[in-house]
N, C-alpha and C positions, 0 to 999 in steps of 0.2 A: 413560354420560350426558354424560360431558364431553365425549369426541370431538361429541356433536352440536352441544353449546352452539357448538363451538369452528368448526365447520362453519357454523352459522348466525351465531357474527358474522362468519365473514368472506362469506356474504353478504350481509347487512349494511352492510359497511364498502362493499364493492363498488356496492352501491346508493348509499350515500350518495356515494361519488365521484362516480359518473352524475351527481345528483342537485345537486354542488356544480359540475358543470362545468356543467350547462345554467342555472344560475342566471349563470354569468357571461355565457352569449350571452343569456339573458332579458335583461339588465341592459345590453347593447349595441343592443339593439330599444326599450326602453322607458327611456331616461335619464332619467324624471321617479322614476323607483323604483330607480336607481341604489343609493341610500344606505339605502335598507329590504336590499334586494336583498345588497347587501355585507356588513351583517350578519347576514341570516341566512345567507351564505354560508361568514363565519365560524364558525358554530355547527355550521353541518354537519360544518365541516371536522375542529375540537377532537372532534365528535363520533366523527368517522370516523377520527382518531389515537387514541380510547380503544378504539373498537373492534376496529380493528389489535392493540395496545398486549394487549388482553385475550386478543384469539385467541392470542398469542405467550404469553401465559401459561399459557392453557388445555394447550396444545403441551408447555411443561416440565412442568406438573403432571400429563403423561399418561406421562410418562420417568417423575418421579420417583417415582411409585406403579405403575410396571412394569406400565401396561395395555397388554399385547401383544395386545389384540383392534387395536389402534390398527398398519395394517402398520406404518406411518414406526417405529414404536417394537418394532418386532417385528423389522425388519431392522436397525436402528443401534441399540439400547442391550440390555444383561441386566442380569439383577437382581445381580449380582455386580459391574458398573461401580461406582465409586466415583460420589459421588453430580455431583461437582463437572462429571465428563465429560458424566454420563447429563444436566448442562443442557446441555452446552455441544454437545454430539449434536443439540442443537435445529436446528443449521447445518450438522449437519455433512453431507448430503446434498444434495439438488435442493430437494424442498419445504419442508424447513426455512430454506434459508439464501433462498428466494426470499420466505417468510414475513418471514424477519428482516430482509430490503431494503424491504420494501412499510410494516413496521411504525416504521422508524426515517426511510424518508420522508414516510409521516402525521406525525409527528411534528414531524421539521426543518422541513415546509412549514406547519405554522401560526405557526411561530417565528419565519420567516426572511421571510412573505409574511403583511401586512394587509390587504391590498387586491387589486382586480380590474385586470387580465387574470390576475395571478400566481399568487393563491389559485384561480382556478377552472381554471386548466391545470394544476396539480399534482393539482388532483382528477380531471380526466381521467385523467392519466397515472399515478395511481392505480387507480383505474376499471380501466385496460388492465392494468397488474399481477394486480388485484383476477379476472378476466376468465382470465386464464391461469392463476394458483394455483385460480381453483375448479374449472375444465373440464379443467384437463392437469397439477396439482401436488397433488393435494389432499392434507394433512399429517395430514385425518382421517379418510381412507376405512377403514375397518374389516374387518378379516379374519373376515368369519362365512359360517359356523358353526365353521372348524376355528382355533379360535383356538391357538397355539403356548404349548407349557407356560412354552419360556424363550425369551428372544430370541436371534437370528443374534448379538450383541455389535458394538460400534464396531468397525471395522476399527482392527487393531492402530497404522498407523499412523499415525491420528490421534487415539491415546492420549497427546497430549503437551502440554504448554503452549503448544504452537506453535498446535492447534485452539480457547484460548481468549480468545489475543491477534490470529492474524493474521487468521480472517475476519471477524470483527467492522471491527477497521479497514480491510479490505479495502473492505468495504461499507458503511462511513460515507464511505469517500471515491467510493465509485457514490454514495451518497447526494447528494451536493453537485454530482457531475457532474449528476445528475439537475434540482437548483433550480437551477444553473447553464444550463439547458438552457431550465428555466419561464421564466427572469432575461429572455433574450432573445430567446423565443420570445413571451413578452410587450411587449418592447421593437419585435418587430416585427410583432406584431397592433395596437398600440396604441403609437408611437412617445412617448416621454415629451416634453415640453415644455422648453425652455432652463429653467425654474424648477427641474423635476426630474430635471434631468440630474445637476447633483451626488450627490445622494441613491442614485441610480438606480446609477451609476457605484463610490458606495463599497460600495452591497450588492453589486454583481457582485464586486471588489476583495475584500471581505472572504469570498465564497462561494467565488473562487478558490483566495486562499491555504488557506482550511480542508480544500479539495476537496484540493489538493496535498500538506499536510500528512498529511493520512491517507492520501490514496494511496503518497506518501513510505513511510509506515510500513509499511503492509501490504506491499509489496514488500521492503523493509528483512528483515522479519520472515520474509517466504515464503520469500528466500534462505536466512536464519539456520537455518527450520523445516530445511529440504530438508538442508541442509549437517547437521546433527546428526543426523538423527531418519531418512533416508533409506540409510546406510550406504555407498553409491557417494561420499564424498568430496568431490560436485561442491557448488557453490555455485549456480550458473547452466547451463543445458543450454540453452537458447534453444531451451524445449521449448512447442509452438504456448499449449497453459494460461499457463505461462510470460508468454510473449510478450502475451498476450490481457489483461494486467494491466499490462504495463510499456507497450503502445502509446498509453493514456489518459493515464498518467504522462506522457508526453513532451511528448503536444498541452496538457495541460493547462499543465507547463512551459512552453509557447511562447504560451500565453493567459496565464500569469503575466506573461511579460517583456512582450506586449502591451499590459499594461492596463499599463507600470511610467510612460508616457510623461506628459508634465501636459496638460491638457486632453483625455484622450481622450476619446469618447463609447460608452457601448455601443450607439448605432446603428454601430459602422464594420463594416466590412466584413471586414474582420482575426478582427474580434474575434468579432463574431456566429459566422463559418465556424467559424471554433476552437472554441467552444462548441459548436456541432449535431456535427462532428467527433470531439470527446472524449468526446462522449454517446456518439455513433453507435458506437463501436467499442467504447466500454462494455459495450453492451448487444451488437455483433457477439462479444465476447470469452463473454460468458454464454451465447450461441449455441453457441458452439464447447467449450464448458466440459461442457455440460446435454444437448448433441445427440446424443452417440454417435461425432460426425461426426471426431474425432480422437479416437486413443488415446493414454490418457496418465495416470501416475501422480494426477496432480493430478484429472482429470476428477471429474465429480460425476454422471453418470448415461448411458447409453447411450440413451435414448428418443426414435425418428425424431418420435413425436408432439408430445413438448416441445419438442423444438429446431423443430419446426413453428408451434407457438405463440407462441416466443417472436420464431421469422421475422416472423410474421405484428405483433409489435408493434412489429419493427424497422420495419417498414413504415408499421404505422398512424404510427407517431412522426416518423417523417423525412420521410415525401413532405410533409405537410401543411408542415411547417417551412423544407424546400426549395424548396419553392414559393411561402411567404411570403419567404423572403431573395431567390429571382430578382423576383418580384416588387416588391419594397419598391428594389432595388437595380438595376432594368432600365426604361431608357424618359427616365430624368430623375434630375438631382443633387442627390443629397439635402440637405438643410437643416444638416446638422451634420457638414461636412466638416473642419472649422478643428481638432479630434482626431485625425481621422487625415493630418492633416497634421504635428497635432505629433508623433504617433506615427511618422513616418517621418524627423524631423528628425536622427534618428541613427544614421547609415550600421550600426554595427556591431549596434546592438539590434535594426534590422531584418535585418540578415544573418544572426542569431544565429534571430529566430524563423525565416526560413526553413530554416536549416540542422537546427534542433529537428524543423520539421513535414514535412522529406527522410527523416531518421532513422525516423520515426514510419512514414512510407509506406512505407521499405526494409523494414522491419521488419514489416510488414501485410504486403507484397509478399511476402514469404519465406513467411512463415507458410500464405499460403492459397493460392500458387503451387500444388504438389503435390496439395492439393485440387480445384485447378480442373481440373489435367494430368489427375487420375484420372476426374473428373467426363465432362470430354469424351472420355474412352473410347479416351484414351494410352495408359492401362497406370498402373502406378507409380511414383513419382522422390519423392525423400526431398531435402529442402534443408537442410544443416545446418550445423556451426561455420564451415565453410571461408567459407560466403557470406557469414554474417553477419558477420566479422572483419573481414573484407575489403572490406566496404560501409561498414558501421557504426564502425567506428574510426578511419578516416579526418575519418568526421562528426562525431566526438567531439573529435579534434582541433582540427577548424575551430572547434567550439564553441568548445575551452576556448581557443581563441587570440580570438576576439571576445570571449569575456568579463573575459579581463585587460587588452584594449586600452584601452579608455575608463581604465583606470585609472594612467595613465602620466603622467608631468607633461608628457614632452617626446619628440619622436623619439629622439633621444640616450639616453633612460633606457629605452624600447623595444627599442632596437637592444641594448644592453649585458646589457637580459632575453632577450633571442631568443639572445645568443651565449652566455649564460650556460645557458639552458636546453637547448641542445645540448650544452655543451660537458661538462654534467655528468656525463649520461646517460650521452655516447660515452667519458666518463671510468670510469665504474661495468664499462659492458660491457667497454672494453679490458683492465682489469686484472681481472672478474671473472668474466666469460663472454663471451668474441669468439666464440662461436656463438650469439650471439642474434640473431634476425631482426626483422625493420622492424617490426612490430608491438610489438616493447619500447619501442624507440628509441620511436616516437610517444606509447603511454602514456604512458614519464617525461619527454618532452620538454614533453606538455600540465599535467601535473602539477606540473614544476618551474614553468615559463609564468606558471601562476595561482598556487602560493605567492608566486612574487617580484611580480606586477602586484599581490596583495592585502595586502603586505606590505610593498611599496616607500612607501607615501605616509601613513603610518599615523595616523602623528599628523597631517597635514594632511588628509587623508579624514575622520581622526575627529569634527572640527569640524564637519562636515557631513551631513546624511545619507548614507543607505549602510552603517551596519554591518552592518544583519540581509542586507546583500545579500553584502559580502564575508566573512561569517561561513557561510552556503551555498555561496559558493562556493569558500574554502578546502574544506569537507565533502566538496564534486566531486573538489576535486585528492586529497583524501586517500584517499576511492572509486577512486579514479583508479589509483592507485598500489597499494595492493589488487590492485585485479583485476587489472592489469599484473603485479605480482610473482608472486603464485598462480599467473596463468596461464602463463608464462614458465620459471618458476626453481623448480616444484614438484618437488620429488624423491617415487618412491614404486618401492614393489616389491612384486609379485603373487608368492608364490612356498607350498612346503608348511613349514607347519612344526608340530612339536610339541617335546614337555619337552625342555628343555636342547638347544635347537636356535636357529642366531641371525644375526642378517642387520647390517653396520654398513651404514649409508647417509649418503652426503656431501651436505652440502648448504652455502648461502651461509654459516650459522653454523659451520659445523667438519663434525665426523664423529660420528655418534650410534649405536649396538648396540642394536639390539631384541631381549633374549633371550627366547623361550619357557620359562618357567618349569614350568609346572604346570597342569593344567584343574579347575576343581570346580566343582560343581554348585548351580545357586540355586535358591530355591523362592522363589514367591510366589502371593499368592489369586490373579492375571490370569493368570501364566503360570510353566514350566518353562523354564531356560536353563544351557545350557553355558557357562563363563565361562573364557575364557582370559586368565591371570596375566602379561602380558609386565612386563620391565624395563627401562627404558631408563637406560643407561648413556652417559655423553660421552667424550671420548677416552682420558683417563685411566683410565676405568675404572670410575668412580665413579657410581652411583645417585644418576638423577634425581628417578625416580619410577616411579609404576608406570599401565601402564596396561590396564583391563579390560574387552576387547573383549566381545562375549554375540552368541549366536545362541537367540532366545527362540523357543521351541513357546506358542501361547495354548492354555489351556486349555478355554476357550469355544468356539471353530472351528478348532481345531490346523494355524492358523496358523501359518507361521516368518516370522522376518522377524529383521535382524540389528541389533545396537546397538552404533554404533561406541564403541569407549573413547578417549575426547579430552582431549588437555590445551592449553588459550586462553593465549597468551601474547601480548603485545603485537606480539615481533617476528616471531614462527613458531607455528605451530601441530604438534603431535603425533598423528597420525592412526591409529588401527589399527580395521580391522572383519574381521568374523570373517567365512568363506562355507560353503562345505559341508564335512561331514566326512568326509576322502578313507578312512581305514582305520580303525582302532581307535584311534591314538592322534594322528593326523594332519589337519590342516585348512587349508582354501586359506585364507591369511590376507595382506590387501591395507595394504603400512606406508608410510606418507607424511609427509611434513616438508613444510609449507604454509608458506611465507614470508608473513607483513604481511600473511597474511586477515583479520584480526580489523580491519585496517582496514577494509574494504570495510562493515561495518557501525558504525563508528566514526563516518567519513563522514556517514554517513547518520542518524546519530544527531544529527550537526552541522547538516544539514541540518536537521532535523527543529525543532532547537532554535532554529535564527535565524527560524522563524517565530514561536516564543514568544516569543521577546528580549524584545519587549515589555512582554507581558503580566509576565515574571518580572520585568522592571523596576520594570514598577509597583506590583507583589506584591510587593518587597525595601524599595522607598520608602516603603509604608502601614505594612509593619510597624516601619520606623525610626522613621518617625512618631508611630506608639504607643508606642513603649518611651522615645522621648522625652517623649513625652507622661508615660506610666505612672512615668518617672524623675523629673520635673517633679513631679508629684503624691507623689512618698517622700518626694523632700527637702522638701514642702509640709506634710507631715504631722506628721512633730514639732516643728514650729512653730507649727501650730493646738493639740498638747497643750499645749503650753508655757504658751500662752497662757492656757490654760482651770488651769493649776496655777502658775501664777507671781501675784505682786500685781495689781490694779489697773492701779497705773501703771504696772508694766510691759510688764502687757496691752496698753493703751493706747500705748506707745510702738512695741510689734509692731505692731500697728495701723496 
């Protein structure tokens, strides 16, 4: 019974979208009912986020009471999952996590949208969600008559903290690409007025940074998941999934620096493009993700039919919108040009978005290259690290050189950070690897670059605005350097080993001994694992620590899959994961010493944080406030006893 409830609200919620977007071209035909017309377009709206909001509910109460008549819950959870997964399994396929996108954009768009054009194109673009989860996602279609005793179980590897941190924020920053999208897809149905251009301007401003912030994250987090929880060591494979989540990230980046300009408008040209752009490839990346159409760890479902559907709303969504920007933007000068003039008044911040929205297209370029070469009926061609190094890091560079520029007093203090930022790097590589190639040298030369440009003027910048800017972009250089060192100066060795067998590996810190100790056996309710006992020892001799590689069998779908044993250190990391087991007592076993990876999400945690700044500022100030206050009121207090237990007149003189 609940799969139906859950089935009928969402459609439902789907009608009521229909139903809030034609209310807003009602309300463009008839202006005398404009203002009836907007509120009840409101009501539709809150109505159509509870009924999202309840379908998503209905969904984990179908996990968490293990109704496998429900397929979605017959193929992704058993009654043996812990319970916290069996919710978090809500997302963790096609129709759940397109549920969980549709139900937390009902939501953000009554919050973030009071009014018409805004509110009634989010209920379209609702509607189109609403449209494809019921015809080609549906989360409640039911397995009858041969319903399964137990369910198929989570795929083992998204049994981890990584499935109940990173897709959520993944898709609260879709989410914002999304109102980002309504912001000025409404700005150019309905151009605001000089009156409401401010207003108009800081909700786009604030819908951006939120949009970045969690895009920020989820990517932060995808790596982090991937690097633990995947066993191959890598951090980043510039794998098309991958890719299909960091090319949003970038545009949106180059829509943040856009909007950073004073007076800008959200009519410009810049800004509007960047927006339909970071949507457009949002939704191009959950194409690529849903369709089938690439293989890939990450992928979330093979089905020609979905990824047909969700073409089809790549369609509905962008032609309309591209044909209102050549429109609104061809034949005649628009009215609010004096923005994006100021927006270009500074060479570097414009060099810098272009440079952002290059990266972005190299990056798309790469990615759907080899799909189109297959498509026209070439054959096959795979594009991999070579290209994108080799494109992509040069652009990086450029970046991070415009982004410490503006921050120099003088040429003189430029020139002495350019000589310095070389001089360091080629200082590091002589004496510590003169076999490294040009792609180091650029990493730490952009890395050094922007420590010293955000660093050089500190206290005279601080006076000013700009902190949350160069507190992100120290984050970049710290990222920066990460992934440069990792990728660079990783030592590691594939080789057999088992008991009392032992491998030393050199790396930038000294020389480290991995001994194979001993194998034993683990048990748990998910699964059976072979656990190999290494020891890591430093030059001396002397025990670090120990670490406990595991090749787990599940016991639900005897699955293997392997879990590396890690140890996070500031300056290096410890790497070992387990692979097959060659004889009786023998296993391919893969040991790595990872330099300053832990940066690479350090960074990004930097990141992440100079968009709070704010907010934790003014969280740190209200509580001062109080405890001032609250101190105020202690030492007040035994002086009102006093008063009430002392004389009269002495009362009276307290007084």
């Amino acid at each position: 019974m609940l799969a139906e409830i859950g089935h009928y609200l969402l459609i439902l919620a789907t009608t009521v979208g229909l139903g809030g977007g034609c209310l807003m071209v009602s309300g463009q035909w008839q202006p005398r009912y404009t203002r009836y017309l907007c509120q009840l377009s409101q009501t539709l709206a809150w109505m159509g986020a509870t009924l999202w909001l309840g379908a998503m509910l209905i969904l984990a109460l179908c996990f968490l009471t293990d109704d496998f008549s429900v397929a979605y819950v017959a193929n992704h959870s058993n009654s043996g999952l812990p319970p916290v997964f069996k919710v978090a399994a809500l997302w963790g396929s096609h129709e759940g996590s397109l549920l969980l996108w549709a139900g937390l954009l009902g939501l953000f768009a009554v919050m973030f949208f009071k009014s018409q054009p805004g509110l009634g194109l989010s209920q379209w673009l609702l509607a189109g969600f609403g449209l494809v989860i019921v015809f080609s996602a549906n989360p409640f279609a039911r397995l009858l008559p041969g319903v399964p005793a137990e369910g198929r179980d989570l795929n083992p590897v998204l049994q981890d903290i990584g499935l109940i941190l990173h897709p959520p924020m993944l898709f609260i920053g879709y989410v914002f690409l999304c109102l980002i999208f309504v912001a000025v897809l409404a700005a150019l149905w309905q151009p605001p007025t000089a009156a409401q251009q401010p207003a108009a301007r800081k909700q786009l401003r604030t819908l951006t940074l939120l949009g970045w912030l969690f895009l920020t994250g989820g990517n932060v987090l995808g790596s982090w998941w991937a690097y633990n929880e995947l066993g191959w060591g890598g951090w980043w494979f510039w794998d098309p999934v991958e890719n299909a989540a960091f090319i949003p990230w970038l545009l949106t980046t180059a829509l943040l620096h856009s909007l950073c300009g004073k007076g800008v408008s959200v009519t410009g040209r810049a800004i509007q493009l960047l927006a339909i752009a970071a949507f457009g490839t949002c939704l191009l990346g959950s194409f690529l993700v849903r369709s089938g159409i690439v293989q890939s760890v990450h992928a979330f479902a093979s089905s020609p039919e979905r990824g047909t559907s969700l073409l089809a709303l790549i369609g509905a969504c962008l032609i309309p919108a591209l044909w209102l920007f050549a429109l609104r933007h061809s034949g005649y000068q628009s009215g609010h040009q004096s923005g994006q003039a100021a927006n270009r008044q500074s060479l570097t911040l414009t060099l810098g978005i272009v440079s952002l929205s290059t990266a972005a297209l190299t990056v798309l370029l790469g990615t759907l290259y080899p799909l189109l070469y297959e498509l026209s009926g070439l054959g096959k061609i795979s594009v991999g690290a070579p290209y994108f190094n080799s494109v992509f890091v040069p652009l990086v560079w450029l970046a991070a050189l415009l982004m410490g520029w503006r921050w120099f007093g003088s040429a003189s203090q430029r020139w002495l950070a350019a000589a310095l930022a070389m001089l360091l790097p080629l200082g590091l590589i002589a004496t510590e690897r003169p076999d490294s190639d040009i792609w180091a040298l650029l990493g730490m030369s952009a890395a050094c670059w922007l420590i010293l440009a955000e660093l050089s003027l500190w206290r005279q910048a601080r006076k000013r605005p700009g902190s949350r800017a160069r507190l992100a972009h120290i984050g970049v250089a710290i990222s920066i350097l990460g992934a440069t060192f990792v990728s660079q100066y990783e030592t590691e060795a594939v080789l057999r080993m088992g008991p009392d067998t032992g491998k030393t590996i050199t790396s930038l810190g000294g020389d480290y001994s991995f001994v194979y100790r001993e194998t034993a056996r683990v048990e748990t309710r998910a699964f059976q694992a072979i656990e190999g006992q290494i020891e890591l020892l430093n030059a001396e001799g002397e025990r670090i620590l120990w670490l406990l590689p595991q090749r787990q069998s599940f016991k639900s779908n005897g699955m293997e899959m392997s879990q590396a044993g890690i140890s996070h250190g500031l300056w290096q990391d410890f790497y070992v994961s387990m692979g097959q087991k060659l004889d009786e007592n023998t296993y391919l076993i893969r040991l790595s010493i990872k330099p300053l990876v832990s940066w690479i999400w350090l960074g990004g945690a930097l990141m992440m944080l100079a968009v709070l700044l704010p907010v934790l500022i003014r969280c740190l100030a209200l509580a001062g406030r109080r405890v001032t206050a609250g101190a105020k009121g202690c030492s007040a207090r035994p002086s009102t006893q006093a008063v009430h237990s002392s004389p009269p007149a002495i009362s009276g003189e307290v007084l």
